[in-house]
N, C-alpha and C positions, 0 to 999 in steps of 0.2 A: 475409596478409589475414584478417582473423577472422570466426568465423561474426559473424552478426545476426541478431536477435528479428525473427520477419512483425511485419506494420504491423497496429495495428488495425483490425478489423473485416475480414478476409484476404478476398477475393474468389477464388476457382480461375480466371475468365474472366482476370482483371487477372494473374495468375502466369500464365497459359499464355501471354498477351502479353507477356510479359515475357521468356518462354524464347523465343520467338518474332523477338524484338528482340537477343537474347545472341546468339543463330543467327548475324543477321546481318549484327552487330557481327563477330562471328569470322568468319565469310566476308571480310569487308570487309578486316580485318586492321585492325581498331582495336586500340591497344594497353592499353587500360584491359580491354579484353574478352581479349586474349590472355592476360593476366597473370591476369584471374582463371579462366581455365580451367587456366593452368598450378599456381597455387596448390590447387585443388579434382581434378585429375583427373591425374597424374604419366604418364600414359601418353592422351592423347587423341585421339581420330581426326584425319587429316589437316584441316588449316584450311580446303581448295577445297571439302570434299564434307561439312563438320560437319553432323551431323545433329540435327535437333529435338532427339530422345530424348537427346542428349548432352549438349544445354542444358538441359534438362529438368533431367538429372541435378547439374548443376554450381550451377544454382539453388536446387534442394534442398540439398544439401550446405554452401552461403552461409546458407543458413536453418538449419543445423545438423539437417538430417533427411539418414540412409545413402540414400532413393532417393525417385525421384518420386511413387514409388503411395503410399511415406509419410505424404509432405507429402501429399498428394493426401485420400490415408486421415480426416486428422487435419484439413484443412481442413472436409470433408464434417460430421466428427463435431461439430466448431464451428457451422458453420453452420448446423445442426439445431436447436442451442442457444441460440445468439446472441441479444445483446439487446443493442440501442443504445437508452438513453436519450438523453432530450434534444430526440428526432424532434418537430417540431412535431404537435399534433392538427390532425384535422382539422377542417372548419368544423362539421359536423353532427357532433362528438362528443354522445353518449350521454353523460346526464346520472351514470350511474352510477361509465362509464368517466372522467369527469370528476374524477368523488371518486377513484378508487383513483387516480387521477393525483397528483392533491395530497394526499394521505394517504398516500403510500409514500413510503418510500428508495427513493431511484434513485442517489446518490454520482456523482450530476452536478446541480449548480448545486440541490443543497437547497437549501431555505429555510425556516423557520420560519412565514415568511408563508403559505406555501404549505398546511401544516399546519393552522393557523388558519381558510384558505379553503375547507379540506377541511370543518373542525368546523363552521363557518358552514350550509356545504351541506349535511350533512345534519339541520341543525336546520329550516333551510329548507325540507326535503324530508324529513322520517321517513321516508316510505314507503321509501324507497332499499335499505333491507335485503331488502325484501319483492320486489325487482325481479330480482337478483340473487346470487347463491351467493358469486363474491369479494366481495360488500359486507359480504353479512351475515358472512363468515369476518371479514372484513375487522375490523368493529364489533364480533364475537364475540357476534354476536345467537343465543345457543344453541336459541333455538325457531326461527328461521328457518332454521337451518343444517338444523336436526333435518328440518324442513318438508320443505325442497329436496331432502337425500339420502331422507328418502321417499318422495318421489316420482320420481326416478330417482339411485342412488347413482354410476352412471358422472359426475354433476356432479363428484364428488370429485377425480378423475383428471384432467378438460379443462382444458384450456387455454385461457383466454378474456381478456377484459379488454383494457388499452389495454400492456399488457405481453406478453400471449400464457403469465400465467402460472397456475399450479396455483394454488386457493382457497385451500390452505395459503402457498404463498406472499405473498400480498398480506395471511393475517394476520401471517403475521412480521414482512413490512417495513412496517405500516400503524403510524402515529404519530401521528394527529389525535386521540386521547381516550387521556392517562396516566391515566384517571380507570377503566379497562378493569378488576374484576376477576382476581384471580387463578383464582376460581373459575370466571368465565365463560369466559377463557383457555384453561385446561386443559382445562375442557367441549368447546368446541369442536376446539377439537384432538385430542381423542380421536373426536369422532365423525367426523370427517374424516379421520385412520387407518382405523378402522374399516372406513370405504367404501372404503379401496383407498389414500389419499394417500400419497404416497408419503413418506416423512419425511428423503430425502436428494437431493432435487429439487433441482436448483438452474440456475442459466442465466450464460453465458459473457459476463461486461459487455464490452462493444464487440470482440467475438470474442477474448477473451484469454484462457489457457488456466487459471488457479486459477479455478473455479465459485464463482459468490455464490449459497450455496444456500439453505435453509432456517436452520441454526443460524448463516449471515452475518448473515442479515436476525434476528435474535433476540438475538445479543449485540450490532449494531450497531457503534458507534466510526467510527474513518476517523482519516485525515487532518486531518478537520474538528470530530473529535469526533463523531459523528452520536447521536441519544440513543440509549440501548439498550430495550429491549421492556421496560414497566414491568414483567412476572414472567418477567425472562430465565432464569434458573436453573430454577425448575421447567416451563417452558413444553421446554426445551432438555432438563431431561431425561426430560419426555413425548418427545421426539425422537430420542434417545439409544436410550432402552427400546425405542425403537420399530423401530429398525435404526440410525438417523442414524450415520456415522462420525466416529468426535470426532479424527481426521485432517482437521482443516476448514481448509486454508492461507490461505484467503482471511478466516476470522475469527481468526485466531491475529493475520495483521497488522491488522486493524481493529482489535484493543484491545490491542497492542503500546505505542500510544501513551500510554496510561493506567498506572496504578499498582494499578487492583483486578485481583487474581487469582484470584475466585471461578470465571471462566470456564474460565481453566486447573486450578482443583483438581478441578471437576467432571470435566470430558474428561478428568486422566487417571484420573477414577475410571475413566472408560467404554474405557482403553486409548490414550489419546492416546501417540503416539512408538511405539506397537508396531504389527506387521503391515503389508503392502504397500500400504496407500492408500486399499484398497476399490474402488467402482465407478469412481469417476473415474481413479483411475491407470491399470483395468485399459482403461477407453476412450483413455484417454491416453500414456501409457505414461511414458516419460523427460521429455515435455514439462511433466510436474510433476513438483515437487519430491517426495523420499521421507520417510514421516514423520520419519526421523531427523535430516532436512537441514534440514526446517522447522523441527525444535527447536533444530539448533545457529545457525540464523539469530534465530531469536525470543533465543537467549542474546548474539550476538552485541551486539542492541538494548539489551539487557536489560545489559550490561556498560557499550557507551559510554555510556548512559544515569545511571549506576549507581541502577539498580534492583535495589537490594541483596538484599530478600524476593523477586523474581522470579528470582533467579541461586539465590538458598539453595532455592529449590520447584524448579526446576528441577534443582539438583544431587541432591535428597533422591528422583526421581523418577527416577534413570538417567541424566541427560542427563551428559555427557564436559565436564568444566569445565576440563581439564585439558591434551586435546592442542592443536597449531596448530588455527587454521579455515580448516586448507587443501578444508572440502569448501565453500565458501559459494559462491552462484551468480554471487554478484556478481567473482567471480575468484578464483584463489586468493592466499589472505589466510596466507603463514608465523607469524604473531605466535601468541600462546598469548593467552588469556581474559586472565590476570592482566597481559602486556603492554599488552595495548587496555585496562586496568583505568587502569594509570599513566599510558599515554600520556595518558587523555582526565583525567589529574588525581583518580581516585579511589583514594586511598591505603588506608582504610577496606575498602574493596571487594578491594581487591588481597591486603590482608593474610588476608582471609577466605577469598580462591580458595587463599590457599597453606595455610591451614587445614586446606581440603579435598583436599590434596595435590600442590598445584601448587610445583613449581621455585622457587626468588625467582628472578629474570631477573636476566641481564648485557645492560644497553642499551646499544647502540652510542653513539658521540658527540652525533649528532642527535637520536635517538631520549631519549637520557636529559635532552638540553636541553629538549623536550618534554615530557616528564613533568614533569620541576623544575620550568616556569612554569603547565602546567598548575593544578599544584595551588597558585601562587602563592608557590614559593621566588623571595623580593626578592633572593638574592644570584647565581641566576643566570647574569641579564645582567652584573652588576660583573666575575664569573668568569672568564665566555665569552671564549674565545679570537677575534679578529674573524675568524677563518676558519670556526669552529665557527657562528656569526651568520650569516653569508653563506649556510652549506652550509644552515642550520635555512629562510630564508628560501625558497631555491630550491625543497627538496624539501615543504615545505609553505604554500605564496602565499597559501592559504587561510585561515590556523591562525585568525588574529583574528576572522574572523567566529566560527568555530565556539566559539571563546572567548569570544565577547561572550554566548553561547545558556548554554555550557555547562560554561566555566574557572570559576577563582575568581574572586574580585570584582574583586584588583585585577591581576590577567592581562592584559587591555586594554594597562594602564598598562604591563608589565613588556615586552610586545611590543613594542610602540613604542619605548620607550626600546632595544630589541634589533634597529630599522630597520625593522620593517613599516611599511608605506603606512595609512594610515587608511582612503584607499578604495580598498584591496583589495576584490576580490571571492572569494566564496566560499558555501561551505554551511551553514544554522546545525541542519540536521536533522539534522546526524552528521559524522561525521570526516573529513569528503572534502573536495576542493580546486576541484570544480568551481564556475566563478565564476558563480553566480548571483544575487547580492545583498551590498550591503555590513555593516558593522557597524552601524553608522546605522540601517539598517534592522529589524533584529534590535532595536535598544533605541525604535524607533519601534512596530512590530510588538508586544514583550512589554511596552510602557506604563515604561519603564525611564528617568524622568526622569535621573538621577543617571547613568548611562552617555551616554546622549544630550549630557549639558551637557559632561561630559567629551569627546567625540568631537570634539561643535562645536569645544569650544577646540581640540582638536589640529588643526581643518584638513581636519574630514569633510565632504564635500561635498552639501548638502542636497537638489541640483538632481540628482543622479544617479538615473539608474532601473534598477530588477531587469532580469534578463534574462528573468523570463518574462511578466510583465504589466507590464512599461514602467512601472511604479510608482514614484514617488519616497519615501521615510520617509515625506512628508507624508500620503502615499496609503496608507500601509498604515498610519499610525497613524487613518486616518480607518474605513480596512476594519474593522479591531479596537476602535472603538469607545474610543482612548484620549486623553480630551479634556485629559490635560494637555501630552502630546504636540503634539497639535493647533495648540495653542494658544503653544506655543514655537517650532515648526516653520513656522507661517503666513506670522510674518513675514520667516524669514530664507529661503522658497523662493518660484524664481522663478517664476510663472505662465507657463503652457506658451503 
C-alpha cells in the first residue's frame, strides 16, 4: 500500500481522530485496518492492547513522514503559514480590505473582472492608499508607503489585510493597474526592505507545502496563465539582492507553462539549482523538493513539451540531460530526456539531447510504435504487427488525447486507423493516461475547428463530459471563449 500526500488544508485535530479511529479499527480487527498496520509497521504491538501511539505512528508513516512528532512538527509549521483562498468576506469587510481582495492573485477562481473591480474602487475612493500600508504597497504609492514606515516601520513586517499577508506581498500579487511604473515599483520595494520586509516571505496555499512567496506572486503564470508583475525582472531582482532564494518551486511551475525564460536566466544568475533550498527546506525538510529535483522536473516539462530553448538553457546551466528521470516525484520515470523526446514526437529535440551527449535509444516494440505516430510516420500503422496494436492500445488508452494537444497533425488520424476509441479518455497536459477528458475536448478547448470536424466524423461523442467539471466540448469551447467551436458544437449537443 503506498504512502499518500495529507489533504489540503491538514488539520492536527482531524489526524489525531483519525489515529484515534485506526486504534480502533485495529482493536476491532477490521481488515482494511490490519493490513495497513501490517504494511507500515513489520513488527507491531498485539491487536487486543494496540496503542494510540502506534496509530499515530502507522498514520505518519501512510503520510510518508518516519514518526508522529514529524508529521506533527510539519503540520504546526503549515498551519502558521496557511492561507486559504476563496474564504468568503465577511459582511462588514473594510473598504481597503476589499480592494487587496480583488487586486491580488489568489490562483483560486481569478478573474479579470475582479481586477477591473479592484481599479473601479480605487478610482472611486483615492483616499485608499492613505488608509492603509498594504494598499499603498499595493498601488506602489512611494509617498505613502514612505509616510506609513515613518511613522512606524514595524508596518513593514505585519501581517494584515484580508490575506493575513506582508505589505510586500500584496504588491507582488496586486494586478489592478499594469499602468504601475517601474520606477515606482522598485521604489517601493526598496523602502519596504529597508524597514525589515522580509524578501522571501511567502504563505502555504491551502496548507500545501511549495510556498507561494514573494518572487511566485512577481513572476506570476499558473495553470491559468495568471499575468505577471508588469516590471517582474527588476522588481525580482530587487528581491533577489535582497536575500530572496531563486530555489522558488512554486514559480519555476507557475511559468513552466509558458515559453519566456527571462525568469529562469535571472535565478540562475542568482544560483538557482545550487545549494540546499534555503529557509523553507530548512523549515520543511524532504517535504519539498531539492533544488536539483525541481530542475530535473521543470526539464522533464520542458522535454514533453518540446521547449527546445528551455532544454538548451537548462543544459548550458548544469542541469543532467542526459541520465533516466529516475529521481521525479511523480514516481520513478526509467526513460532518459532524449526517450520522452521521441516518445511525445520530438525528433528535433531529440537529436539535440544526443548533441549534448545523450545515447540514441533502443525502443522497445510499443515504445518505438509511439514515437513513430507521434511524430506522424503514415507507415506505422500499415507495418504494425496486430499484436504490436493491441499491446500500444493497452499500455497507453490515453495516447489520443494527448495527441490531439501535442502529436503531429495528422496523429489523430494514424491512431484511429491503429484501433483507439475516439472517446477515449485521457490527459492532454502531458504524457499520462489518466482519463480525464476526451479528444473532443482538447480541439473544443484550443479552438481547433479542423481536428473537431475530423473527430465528429469518426464517431466522437459531443454529449460526453470531463471528469472533473462534468463539462461537455460545448462547455469548454464556451469557457475559452471559441466561437467557431461554439457554433458547430451547438447544434449537434444535447441539452442537459
Amino acid at each position: 500500500m503506498p504512502t499518500i500526500p495529507l489533504p489540503q488544508d491538514p488539520d492536527l485535530g482531524q489526524l489525531r481522530n483519525q489515529a484515534r479511529e485506526l486504534q480502533r479499527a485495529v482493536r476491532a480487527g477490521q481488515p482494511e485496518a490490519l493490513a495497513l498496520v501490517r504494511e507500515f509497521d513489520p513488527a507491531p504491538p498485539a491487536q487486543a492492547t494496540f496503542p494510540l501511539s502506534a496509530a499515530q505512528l502507522i498514520l505518519a508513516r501512510r503520510y510518508d513522514f518516519p514518526s508522529w512528532a514529524r508529521l506533527r512538527r510539519y503540520v504546526q509549521i503549515i498551519s502558521e503559514r496557511s492561507w486559504t483562498p476563496g474564504t468568503p468576506p465577511p459582511d462588514t469587510e473594510p473598504l481597503p480590505d476589499r480592494f487587496l481582495r480583488l487586486a491580488c492573485l489568489t490562483y483560486s477562481n481569478d478573474a479579470a473582472a475582479d481586477r477591473a473591480g479592484a481599479a473601479r474602487l480605487l478610482a472611486e475612493h483615492p483616499e485608499l492608499p492613505a488608509l492603509s500600508l498594504p494598499v499603498a504597497a499595493a498601488c506602489a504609492d512611494v509617498d505613502r508607503v514612505r509616510a506609513f514606515l515613518d511613522a512606524d516601520p514595524s508596518l513593514a513586517t505585519r501581517a494584515a489585510g484580508p490575506h493575513g499577508w506582508s505589505p510586500l506581498l500584496y504588491q507582488a500579487y496586486a494586478r489592478h493597474d499594469p499602468a504601475i511604473s517601474v520606477a515606482a515599483t522598485v521604489a517601493t520595494a526598496r523602502l519596504l526592505l529597508a524597514a525589515g520586509a522580509d524578501p522571501d516571505d511567502g504563505r502555504f496555499w491551502h496548507g500545501l507545502p511549495t510556498p507561494f512567496t514573494v518572487l511566485t506572486g512577481v513572476f506570476g503564470g499558473g495553470e491559468d496563465d495568471r499575468p505577471w508583475f508588469g516590471w517582474s525582472i527588476p522588481f525580482a531582482r530587487l528581491l533577489l539582492e535582497a536575500g530572496a532564494d531563486p530555489n522558488d518551486g512554486q514559480a519555476l511551475y507557475n511559468r513552466m507553462f509558458g515559453l519566456d525564460d527571462s525568469h529562469l536566466v535571472l535565478l540562475f544568475e542568482f544560483g538557482l539549482g545550487r545549494g540546499s533550498g534555503g529557509r523553507w527546506h530548512r523549515l520543511l525538510g524532504d517535504a519539498l523538493e531539492s533544488p536539483q529535483i525541481m530542475l530535473r522536473n521543470l526539464l522533464y516539462w520542458a522535454v514533453s513539451h518540446d521547449q527546445r530553448a528551455r532544454v538548451a538553457l537548462l543544459a548550458a546551466n548544469g542541469v543532467d540531460v542526459v541520465t533516466p528521470f529516475g529521481d521525479l516525484r511523480r514516481g520513478m520515470n526509467p526513460r532518459t530526456p532524449v526517450e520522452e523526446a521521441l516518445l511525445n514526437g520530438h525528433g528535433e529535440l531529440a537529436a539535440s539531447l544526443i548533441a549534448l551527449g545523450a545515447s540514441p535509444p533502443r525502443l522497445e516494440l510499443v515504445d518505438a510504435f509511439v514515437a513513430a505516430v507521434m511524430g506522424g510516420d503514415s507507415t506505422v500503422v500499415r507495418d504494425a504487427a496486430p499484436a504490436v496494436l493491441a499491446a500500444v492500445r493497452e499500455a497507453r488508452p490515453g495516447l489520443l488525447v494527448w495527441a490531439a494537444k501535442q502529436g503531429h497533425q495528422n496523429t489523430p488520424e494514424l491512431l484511429l486507423r491503429a484501433g483507439f476509441d475516439v472517446n477515449s479518455y485521457g490527459r492532454s497536459d502531458g504524457p499520462f493516461d489518466d482519463p480525464w477528458h476526451t479528444a473532443l475536448h482538447v480541439a473544443a478547448g484550443e479552438g481547433n475547428l479542423p481536428l473537431a470536424e475530423f473527430l465528429l466524423a469518426a464517431g466522437a461523442d459531443p454529449s460526453l463530459r470531463d471528469k472533473h467539471y462534468q463539462s461537455t466540448p460545448l462547455g469548454w469551447a464556451r469557457y475559452f471563449a471559441q466561437q467557431p467551436l461554439i457554433d458547430r458544437l451547438e447544434p449537434v449537443t444535447p441539452e442537459p
